[in-house]
C-alpha positions as CSV (number, residue, x, y, z in Angstrom):
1,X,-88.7,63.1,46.2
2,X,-85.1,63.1,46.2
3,X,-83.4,64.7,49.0
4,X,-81.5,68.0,48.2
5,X,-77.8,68.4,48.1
6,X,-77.4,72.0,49.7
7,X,-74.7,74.6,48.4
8,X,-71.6,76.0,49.4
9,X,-73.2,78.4,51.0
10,X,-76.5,77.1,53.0
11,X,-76.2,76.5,56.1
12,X,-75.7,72.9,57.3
13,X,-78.7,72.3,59.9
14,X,-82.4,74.3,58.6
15,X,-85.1,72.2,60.4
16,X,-88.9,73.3,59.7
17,X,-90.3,70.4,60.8
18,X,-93.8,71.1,62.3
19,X,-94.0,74.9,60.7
20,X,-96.6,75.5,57.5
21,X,-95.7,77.2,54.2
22,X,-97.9,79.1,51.9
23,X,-96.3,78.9,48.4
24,X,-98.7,81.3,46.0
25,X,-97.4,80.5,42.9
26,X,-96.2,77.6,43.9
27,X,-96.8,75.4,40.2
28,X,-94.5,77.8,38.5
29,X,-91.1,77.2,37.7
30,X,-89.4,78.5,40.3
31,X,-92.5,78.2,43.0
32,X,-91.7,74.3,42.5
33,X,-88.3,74.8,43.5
34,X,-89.5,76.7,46.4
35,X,-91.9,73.9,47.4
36,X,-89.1,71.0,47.0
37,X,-86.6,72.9,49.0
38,X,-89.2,74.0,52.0
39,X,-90.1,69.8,51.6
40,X,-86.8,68.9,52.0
41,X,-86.2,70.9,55.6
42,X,-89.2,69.3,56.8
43,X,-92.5,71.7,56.4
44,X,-95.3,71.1,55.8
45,X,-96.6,73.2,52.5
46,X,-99.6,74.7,50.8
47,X,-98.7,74.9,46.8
48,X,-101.3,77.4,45.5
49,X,-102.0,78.4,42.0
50,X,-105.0,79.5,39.6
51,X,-104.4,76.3,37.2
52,X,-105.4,73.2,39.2
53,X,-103.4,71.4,35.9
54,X,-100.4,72.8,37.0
55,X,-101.4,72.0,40.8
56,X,-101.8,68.4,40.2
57,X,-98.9,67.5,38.0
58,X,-96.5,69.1,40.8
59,X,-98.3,67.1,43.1
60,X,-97.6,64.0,41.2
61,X,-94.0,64.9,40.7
62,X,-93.0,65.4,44.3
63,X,-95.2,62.9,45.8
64,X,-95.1,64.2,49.1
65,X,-97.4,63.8,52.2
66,X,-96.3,67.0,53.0
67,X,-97.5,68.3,50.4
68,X,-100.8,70.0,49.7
69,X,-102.4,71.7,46.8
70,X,-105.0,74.8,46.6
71,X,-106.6,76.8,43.5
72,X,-106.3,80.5,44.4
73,X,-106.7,83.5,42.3
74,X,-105.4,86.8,43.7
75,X,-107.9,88.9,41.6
76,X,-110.7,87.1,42.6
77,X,-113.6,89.3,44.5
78,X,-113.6,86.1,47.0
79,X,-109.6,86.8,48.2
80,X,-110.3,87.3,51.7
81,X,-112.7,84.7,52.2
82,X,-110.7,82.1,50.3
83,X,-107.7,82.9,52.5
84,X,-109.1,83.0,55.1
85,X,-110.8,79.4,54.8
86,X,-107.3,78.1,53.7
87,X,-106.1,79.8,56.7
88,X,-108.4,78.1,59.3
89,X,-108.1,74.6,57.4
90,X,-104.4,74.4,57.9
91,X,-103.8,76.6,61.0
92,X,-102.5,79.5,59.7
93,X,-98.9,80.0,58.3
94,X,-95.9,80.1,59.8
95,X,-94.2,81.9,56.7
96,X,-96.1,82.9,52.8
97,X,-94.0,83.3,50.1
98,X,-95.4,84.6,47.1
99,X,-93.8,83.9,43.5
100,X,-96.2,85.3,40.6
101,X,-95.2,87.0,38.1
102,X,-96.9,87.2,34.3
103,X,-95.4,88.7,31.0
104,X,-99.2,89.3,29.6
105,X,-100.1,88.2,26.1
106,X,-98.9,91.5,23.8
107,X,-95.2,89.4,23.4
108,X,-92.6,92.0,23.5
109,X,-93.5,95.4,22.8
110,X,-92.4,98.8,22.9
111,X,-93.4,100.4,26.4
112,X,-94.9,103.4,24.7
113,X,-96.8,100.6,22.1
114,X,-98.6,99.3,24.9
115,X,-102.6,99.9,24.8
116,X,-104.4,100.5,27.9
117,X,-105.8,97.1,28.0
118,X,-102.5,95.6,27.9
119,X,-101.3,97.9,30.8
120,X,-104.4,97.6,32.7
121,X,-103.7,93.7,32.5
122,X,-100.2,94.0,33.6
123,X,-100.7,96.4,36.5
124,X,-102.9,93.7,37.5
125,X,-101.7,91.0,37.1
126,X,-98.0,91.6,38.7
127,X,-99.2,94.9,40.8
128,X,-102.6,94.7,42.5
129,X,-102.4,90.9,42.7
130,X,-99.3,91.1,44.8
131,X,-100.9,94.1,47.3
132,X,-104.4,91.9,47.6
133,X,-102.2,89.0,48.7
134,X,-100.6,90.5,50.8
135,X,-103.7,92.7,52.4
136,X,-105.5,89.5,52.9
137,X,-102.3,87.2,54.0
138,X,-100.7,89.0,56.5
139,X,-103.1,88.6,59.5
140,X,-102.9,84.9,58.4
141,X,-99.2,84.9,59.3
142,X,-98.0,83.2,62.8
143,X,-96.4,85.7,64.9
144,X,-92.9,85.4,64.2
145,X,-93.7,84.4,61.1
146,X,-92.1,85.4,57.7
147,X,-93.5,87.0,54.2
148,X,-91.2,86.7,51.1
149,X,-91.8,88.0,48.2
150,X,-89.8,86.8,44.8
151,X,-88.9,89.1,42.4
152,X,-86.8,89.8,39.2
153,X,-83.6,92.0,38.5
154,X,-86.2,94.2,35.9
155,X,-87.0,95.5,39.1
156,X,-83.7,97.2,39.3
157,X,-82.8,97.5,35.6
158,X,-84.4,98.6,32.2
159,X,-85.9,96.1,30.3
160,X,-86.3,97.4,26.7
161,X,-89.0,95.5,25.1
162,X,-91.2,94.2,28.5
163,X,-91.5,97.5,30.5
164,X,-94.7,96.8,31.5
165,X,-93.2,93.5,33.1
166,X,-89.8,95.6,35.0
167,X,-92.3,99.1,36.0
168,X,-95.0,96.4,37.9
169,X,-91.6,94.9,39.3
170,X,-89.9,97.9,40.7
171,X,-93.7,98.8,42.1
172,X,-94.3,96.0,44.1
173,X,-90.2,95.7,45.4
174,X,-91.3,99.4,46.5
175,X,-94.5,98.1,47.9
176,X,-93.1,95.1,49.8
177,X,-90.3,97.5,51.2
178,X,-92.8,99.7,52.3
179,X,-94.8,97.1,54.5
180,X,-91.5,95.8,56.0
181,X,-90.6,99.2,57.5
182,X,-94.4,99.9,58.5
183,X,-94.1,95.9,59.9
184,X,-91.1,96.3,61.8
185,X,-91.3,94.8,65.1
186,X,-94.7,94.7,64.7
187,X,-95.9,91.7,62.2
188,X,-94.5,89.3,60.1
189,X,-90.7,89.6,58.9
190,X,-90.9,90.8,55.3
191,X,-88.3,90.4,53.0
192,X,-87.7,91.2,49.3
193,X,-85.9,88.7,47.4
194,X,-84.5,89.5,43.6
195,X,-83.7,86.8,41.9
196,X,-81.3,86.3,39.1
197,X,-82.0,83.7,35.9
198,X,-83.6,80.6,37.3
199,X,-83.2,77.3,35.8
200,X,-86.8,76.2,35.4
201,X,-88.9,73.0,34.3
202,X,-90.6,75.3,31.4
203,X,-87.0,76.9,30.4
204,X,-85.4,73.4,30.0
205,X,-88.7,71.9,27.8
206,X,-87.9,74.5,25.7
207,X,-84.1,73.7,25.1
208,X,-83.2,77.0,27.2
209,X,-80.9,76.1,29.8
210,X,-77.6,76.9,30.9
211,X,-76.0,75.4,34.4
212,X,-74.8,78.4,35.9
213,X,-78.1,79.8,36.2
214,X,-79.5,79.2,40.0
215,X,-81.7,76.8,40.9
216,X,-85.2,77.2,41.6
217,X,-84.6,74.7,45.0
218,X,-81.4,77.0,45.9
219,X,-83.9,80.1,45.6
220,X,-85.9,77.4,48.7
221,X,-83.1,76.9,50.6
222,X,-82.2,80.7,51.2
223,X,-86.2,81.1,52.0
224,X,-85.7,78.2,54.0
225,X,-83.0,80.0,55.9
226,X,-85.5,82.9,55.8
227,X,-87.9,80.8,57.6
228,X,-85.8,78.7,60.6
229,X,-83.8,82.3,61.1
230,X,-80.6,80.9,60.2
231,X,-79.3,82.8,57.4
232,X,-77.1,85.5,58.2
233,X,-79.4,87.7,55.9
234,X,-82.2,87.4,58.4
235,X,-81.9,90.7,59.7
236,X,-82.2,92.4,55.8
237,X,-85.4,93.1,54.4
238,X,-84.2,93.4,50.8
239,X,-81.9,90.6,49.4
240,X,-80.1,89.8,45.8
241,X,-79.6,86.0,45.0
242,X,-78.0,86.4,41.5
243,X,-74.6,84.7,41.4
244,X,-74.9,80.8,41.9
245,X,-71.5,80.6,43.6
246,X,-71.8,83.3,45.9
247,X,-75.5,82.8,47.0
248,X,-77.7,85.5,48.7
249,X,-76.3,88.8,49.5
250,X,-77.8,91.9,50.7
251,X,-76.1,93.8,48.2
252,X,-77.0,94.6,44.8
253,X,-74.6,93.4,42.5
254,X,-72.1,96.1,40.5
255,X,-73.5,96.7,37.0
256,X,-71.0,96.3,34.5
């Protein structure tokens, strides 16, 4: 794995050597990003997923002995166990991020088109999968530790055609604002993260790609940051990372 060159903005000494990373989500496109960057600064990290496909092939891409691999479905009636085994087999976590996210199978549709199943499957998928995460993560957390959770700018904006997709994202940007404040002092540090396009592994198979879209491994080095406390954005629970240039910010960018 090649080593990163940081941007502009990152700050020039992020060490995590000897602290372990939880990556849910970790085989998607911009999990993998997540995964190289926390590589690169030196932790040790957990790459979990539901498709152990996907698991592998990242594992053979970044060929790291760093690097471990774990199925794990957030839905699954076994959550709390499974953590909790994951959790005693690597010594608990120093930070979790959690990057999942699904766009269901009804393609773009109308929000008002949308059959119960199809919203039952989206609520679930990108709602109550991100609560039982975090209801079963958190006490694996170190204290001191950090929880981050990736999101999109449909949490903020309308997104004719997926509302399904931008209603489960403004829930769970409520929900993970919600546990940071009931947190405070008193848990993990939690922080909301909206991202802006990412360049991603399955966007560039597909011929969609443009380079001033941000990089999945810049997304890493701001959680990075997160991690080792040396971003000036420690302090924020809720951050915006959607101009390549200017990096993270904790404020939301004008709409035009």
């Amino acid at each position: 794995m090649n080593t990163l060159t940081p941007p502009a903005w990152a700050h020039p000494h992020t060490d995590l050597t000897g602290r372990t990373a939880l990556v849910v989500g970790g085989a998607g496109g911009v999990g993998e990003g997540v995964v190289r960057a926390l590589l690169d600064a030196g932790a040790r990290v957990v790459a979990a997923g539901r498709s152990s496909t996907r698991l592998d092939e990242l594992a053979s891409r970044l060929r790291s002995p760093r690097l471990r691999t774990t199925l794990l479905d957030a839905l699954a009636e076994d959550l709390d166990r499974a953590v909790s085994a994951l959790s005693a087999e690597h010594g608990g976590f120093d930070a979790v991020v959690v990057s999942v996210a699904s766009w269901g199978d009804q393609g773009r549709k109308p929000l008002l088109a949308l059959t119960d199943a199809e919203w039952d499957a989206l609520v679930a998928a990108n709602q109550t999968s991100v609560f039982r995460l975090y209801r079963a993560l958190v006490p694996q957390i170190a204290a001191g530790g950090v929880l981050v959770q990736l999101n999109g700018l449909s949490a903020d904006l309308p997104f004719p055609g997926a509302g399904g997709v931008a209603l489960t994202a403004a829930a769970t940007k409520s929900l993970t604002r919600t546990l940071a404040a009931e947190l405070d002092g008193h848990g993990p540090r939690v922080h909301e993260v909206i991202l802006g396009v990412v360049r991603t592994r399955a966007r560039q198979l597909a011929g969609i790609d443009d380079p001033r879209w941000i990089e999945g491994t810049e997304v890493g080095i701001h959680l990075a940051e997160l991690i080792a406390g040396t971003s000036p954005l420690t302090g924020a629970a809720l951050h915006y990372f959607v101009d390549k240039a200017a990096g993270p910010s904790g404020s939301a960018p004008e709409r035009p």
